[in-house]
C-alpha positions as a printed NumPy array, in Angstrom:
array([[  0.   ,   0.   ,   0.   ],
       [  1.121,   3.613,  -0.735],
       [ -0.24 ,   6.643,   1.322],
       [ -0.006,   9.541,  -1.6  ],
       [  0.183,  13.33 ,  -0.298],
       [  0.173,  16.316,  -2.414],
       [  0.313,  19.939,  -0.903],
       [ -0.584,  21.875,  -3.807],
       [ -3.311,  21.321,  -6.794],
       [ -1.485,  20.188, -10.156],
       [ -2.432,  18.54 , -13.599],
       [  0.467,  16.182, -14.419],
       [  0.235,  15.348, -18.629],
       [  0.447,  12.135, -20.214],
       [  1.705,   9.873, -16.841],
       [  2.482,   6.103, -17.412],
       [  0.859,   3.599, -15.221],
       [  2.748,   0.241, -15.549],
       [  0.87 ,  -2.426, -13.329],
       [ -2.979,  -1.793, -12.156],
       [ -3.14 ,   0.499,  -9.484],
       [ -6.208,   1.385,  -7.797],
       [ -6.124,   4.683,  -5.778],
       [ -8.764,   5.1  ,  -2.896],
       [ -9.259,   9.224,  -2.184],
       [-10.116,  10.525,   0.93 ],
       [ -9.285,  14.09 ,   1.307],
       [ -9.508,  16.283,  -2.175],
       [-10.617,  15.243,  -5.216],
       [ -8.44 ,  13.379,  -8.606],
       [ -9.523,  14.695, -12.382],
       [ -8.242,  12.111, -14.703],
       [ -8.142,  13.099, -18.32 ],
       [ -8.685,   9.682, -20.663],
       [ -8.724,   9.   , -23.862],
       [-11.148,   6.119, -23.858],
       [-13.515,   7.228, -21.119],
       [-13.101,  10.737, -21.191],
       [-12.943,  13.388, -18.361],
       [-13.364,  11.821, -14.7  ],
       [-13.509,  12.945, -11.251],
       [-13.543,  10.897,  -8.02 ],
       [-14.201,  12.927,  -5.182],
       [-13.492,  11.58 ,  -1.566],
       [-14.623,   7.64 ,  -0.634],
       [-14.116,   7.111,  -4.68 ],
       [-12.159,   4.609,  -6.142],
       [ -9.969,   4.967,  -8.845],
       [ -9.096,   1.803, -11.358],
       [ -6.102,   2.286, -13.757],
       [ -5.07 ,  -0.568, -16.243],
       [ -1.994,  -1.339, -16.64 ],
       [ -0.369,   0.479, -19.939],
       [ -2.682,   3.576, -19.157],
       [ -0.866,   7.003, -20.435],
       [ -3.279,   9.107, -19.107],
       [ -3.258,  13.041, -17.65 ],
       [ -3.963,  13.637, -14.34 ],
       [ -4.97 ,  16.481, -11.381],
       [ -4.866,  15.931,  -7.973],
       [ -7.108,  18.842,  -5.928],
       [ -5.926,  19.216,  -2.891],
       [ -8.561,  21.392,  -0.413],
       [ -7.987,  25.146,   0.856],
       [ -6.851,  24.325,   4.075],
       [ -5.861,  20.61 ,   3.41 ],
       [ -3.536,  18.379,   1.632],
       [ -5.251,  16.039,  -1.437],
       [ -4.826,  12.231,   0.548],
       [ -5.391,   8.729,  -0.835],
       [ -4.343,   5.357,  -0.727],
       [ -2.69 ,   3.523,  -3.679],
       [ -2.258,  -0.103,  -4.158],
       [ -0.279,  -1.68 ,  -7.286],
       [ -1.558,  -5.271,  -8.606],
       [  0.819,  -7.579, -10.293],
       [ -0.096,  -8.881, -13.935],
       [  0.223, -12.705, -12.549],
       [ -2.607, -12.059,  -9.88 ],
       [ -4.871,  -9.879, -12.941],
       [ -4.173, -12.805, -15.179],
       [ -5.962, -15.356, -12.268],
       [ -8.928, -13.111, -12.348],
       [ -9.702, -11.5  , -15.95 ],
       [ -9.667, -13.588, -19.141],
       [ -7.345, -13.335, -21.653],
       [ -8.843, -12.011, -24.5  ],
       [ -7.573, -11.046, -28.817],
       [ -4.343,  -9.303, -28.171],
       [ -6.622,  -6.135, -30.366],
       [ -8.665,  -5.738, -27.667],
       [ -9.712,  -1.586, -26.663],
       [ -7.823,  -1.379, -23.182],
       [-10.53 ,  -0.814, -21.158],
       [ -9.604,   3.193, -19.774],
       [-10.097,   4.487, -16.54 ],
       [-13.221,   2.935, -14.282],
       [-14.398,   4.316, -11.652],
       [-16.868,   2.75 ,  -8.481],
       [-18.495,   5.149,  -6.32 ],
       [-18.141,   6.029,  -2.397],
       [-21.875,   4.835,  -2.419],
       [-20.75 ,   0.929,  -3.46 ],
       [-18.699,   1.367,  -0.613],
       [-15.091,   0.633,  -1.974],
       [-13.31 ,   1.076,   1.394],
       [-14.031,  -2.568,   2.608],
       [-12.05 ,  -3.19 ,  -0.583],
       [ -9.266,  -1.185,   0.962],
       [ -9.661,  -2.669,   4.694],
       [ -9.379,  -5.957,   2.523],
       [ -6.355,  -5.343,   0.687],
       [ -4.356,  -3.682,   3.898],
       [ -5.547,  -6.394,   6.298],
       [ -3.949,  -8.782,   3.999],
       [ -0.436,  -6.991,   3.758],
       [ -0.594,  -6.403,   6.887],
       [ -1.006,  -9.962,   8.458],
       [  2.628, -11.154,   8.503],
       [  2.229, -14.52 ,   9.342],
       [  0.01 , -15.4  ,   6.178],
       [  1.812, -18.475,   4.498],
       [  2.845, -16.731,   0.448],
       [ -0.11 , -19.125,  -0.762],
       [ -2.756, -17.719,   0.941],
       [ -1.638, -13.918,   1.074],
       [ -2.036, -14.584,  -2.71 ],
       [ -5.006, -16.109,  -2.431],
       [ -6.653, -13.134,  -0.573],
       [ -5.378, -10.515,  -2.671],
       [ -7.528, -12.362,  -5.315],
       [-10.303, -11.343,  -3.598],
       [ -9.889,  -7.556,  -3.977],
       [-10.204,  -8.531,  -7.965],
       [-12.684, -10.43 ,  -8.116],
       [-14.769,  -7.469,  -6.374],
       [-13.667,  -5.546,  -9.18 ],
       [-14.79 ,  -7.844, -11.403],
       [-18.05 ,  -7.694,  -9.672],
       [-18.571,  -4.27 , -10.156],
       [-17.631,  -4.712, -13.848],
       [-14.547,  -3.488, -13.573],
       [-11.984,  -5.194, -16.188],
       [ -8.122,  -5.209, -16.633],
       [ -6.026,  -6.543, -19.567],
       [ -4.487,  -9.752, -19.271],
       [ -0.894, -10.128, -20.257],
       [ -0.518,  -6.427, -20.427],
       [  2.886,  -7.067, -19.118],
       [  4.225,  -7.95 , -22.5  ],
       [  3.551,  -4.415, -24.028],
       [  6.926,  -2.861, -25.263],
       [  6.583,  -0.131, -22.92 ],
       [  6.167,  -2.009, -20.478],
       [  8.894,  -4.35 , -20.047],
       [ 10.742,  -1.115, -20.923],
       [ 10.345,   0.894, -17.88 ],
       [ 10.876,  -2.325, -15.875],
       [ 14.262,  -2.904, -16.927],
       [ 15.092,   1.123, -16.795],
       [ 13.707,   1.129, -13.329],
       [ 15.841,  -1.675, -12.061],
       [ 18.455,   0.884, -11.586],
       [ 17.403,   4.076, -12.726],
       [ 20.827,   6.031, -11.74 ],
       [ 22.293,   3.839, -14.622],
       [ 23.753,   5.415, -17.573],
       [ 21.346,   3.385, -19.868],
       [ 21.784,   3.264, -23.551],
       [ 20.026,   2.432, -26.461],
       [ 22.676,  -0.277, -27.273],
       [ 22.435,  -1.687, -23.902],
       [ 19.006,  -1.935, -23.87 ],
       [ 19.06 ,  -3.75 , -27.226],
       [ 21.324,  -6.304, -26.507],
       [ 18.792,  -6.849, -23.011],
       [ 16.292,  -7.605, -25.408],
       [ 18.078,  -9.303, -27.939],
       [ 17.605,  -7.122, -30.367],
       [ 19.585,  -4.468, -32.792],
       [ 19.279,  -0.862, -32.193],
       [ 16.552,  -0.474, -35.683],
       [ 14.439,  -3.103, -34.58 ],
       [ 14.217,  -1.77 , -30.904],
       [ 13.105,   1.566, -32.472],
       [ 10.572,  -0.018, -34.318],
       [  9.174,  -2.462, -31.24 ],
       [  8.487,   1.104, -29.375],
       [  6.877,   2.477, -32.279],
       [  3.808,   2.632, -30.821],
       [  5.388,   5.705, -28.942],
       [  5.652,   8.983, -30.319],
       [  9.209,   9.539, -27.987],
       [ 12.741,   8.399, -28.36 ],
       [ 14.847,   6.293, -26.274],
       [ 15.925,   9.725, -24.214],
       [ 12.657,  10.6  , -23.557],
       [ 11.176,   7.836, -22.397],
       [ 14.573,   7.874, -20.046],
       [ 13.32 ,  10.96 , -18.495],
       [ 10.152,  10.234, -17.885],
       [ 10.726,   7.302, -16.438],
       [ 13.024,   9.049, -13.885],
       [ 10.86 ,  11.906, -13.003],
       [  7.606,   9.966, -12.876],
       [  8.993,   7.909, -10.204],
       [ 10.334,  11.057,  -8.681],
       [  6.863,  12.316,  -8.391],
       [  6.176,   9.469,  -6.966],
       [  8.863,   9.499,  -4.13 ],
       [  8.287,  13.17 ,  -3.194],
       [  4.418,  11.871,  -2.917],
       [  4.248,   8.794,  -1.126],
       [  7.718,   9.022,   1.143],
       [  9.315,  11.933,   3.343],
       [ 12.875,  11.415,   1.163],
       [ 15.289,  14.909,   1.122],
       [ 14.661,  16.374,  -2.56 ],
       [ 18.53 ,  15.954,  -2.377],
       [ 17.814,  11.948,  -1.993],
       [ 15.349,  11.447,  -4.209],
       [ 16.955,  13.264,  -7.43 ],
       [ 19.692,  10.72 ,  -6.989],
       [ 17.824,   7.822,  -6.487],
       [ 15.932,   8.745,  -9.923],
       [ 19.506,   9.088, -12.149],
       [ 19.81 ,  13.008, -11.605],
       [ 23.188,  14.198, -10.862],
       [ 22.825,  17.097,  -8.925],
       [ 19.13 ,  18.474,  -7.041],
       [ 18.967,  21.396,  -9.517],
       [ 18.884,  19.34 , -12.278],
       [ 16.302,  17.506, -11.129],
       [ 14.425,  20.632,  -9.924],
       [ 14.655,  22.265, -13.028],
       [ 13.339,  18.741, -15.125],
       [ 10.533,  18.335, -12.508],
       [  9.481,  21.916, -13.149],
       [  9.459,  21.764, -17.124],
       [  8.106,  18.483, -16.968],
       [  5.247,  19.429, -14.225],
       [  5.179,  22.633, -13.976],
       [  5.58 ,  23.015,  -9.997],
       [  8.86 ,  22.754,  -8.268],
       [  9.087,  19.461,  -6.552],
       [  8.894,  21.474,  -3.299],
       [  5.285,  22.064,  -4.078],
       [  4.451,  18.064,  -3.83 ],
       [  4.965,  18.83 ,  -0.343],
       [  4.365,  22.24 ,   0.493],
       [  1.352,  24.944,  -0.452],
       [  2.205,  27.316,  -2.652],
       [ -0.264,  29.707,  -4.997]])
């Protein structure tokens, strides 16, 4: 489970979600921007549903006199794969869903955080329980992509965030995929940015994340993301996001 914080109201644009995530709100209010579903807003008690693969743009609304809260929990394909049939590798990706406070989603989250939480579970049945959570999003009609984890973005960003102060290369990155340099330009064609950019992104969206879900120095978490210095990342945070990463944290007009 993640407990997400953010000080001060802020659209972030075209953010990569890699595994489903479901985020629970409960102080503030999330406008999600997607291109299959169109605009959404989940207030407080709403839960969020985000397939994995989902490139979608984002606001978090924090309240006048309080910090937007919510709680985020990240599925692994192997667990969606038990629940939701495969189906024609064409398939529309489902988008965004959203259930309402009024279906009462927060069991779900008691659910998911009394499993994590109970240490003694053998791995077989803490796996078996976090089914559960699933299938009640199944319920609801809810549905996420099976084998999602073979998308080319993907299995990118999991082997750039491995080690994401690594010098990585296009070369490199080839050879991990047994590929040549063309070919692994043309596997990623269904993005419209280079090897580079994808690089940065990949660093600064889990930046965001860091500043939002941990109490890491600014000075910490620009090196754990590949930056060399903290103004350098400052200064990519702010053209990428438009808010100082200071502002994750702290008010500011």
């Amino acid at each position: 489970m993640l407990s997400i914080s953010q000080a001060t109201t802020a659209t972030f644009s075209d953010v990569f979600i890699g595994l489903a995530f479901l985020c629970f709100i409960h102080v503030g209010s999330k406008r999600v921007s997607c291109p299959i579903n169109g605009e959404i807003i989940g207030h407080e008690g709403d839960l969020l549903a985000f397939p994995p693969g989902a490139v979608v743009t984002l606001e978090n609304r924090a309240l006048r006199n309080e910090t937007y809260r919510a709680d985020g929990a990240y599925f692994t394909q192997d667990l969606v794969d038990a629940v939701f049939p495969r189906q024609h590798p064409r398939s529309a990706s489902p988008g965004i869903q959203i259930i309402r406070a009024d279906h009462q989603p927060g069991a779900l989250l008691r659910l998911i955080r009394d499993t994590l939480s109970a240490t003694d579970l053998p791995d077989a049945i803490r796996r078996h329980r976090l089914l559960e959570p699933l299938l009640w999003l199944q319920h609801h009609g809810v549905h996420f992509p099976a084998q999602a984890d073979r998308q080319p973005m993907i299995r990118l960003r999991r082997l750039l965030e491995t080690d994401l102060s690594h010098p990585w290369r296009v070369a490199e990155v080839a050879r991990h995929f047994a590929m040549s340099e063309a070919t692994l330009r043309r596997w990623l064609g269904g993005s419209e940015l280079g090897f580079s950019k994808i690089l940065q992104n990949t660093r600064l969206e889990k930046g965001l994340a860091l500043l939002q879900t941990t109490e890491l120095p600014v000075s910490h978490v620009a090196q754990d993301c590949g930056f060399k210095t903290q103004s350098h990342f400052s200064d990519a945070f702010r053209r990428r996001f438009g808010i100082p990463p200071r502002a994750i944290r702290v008010a500011v007009d």
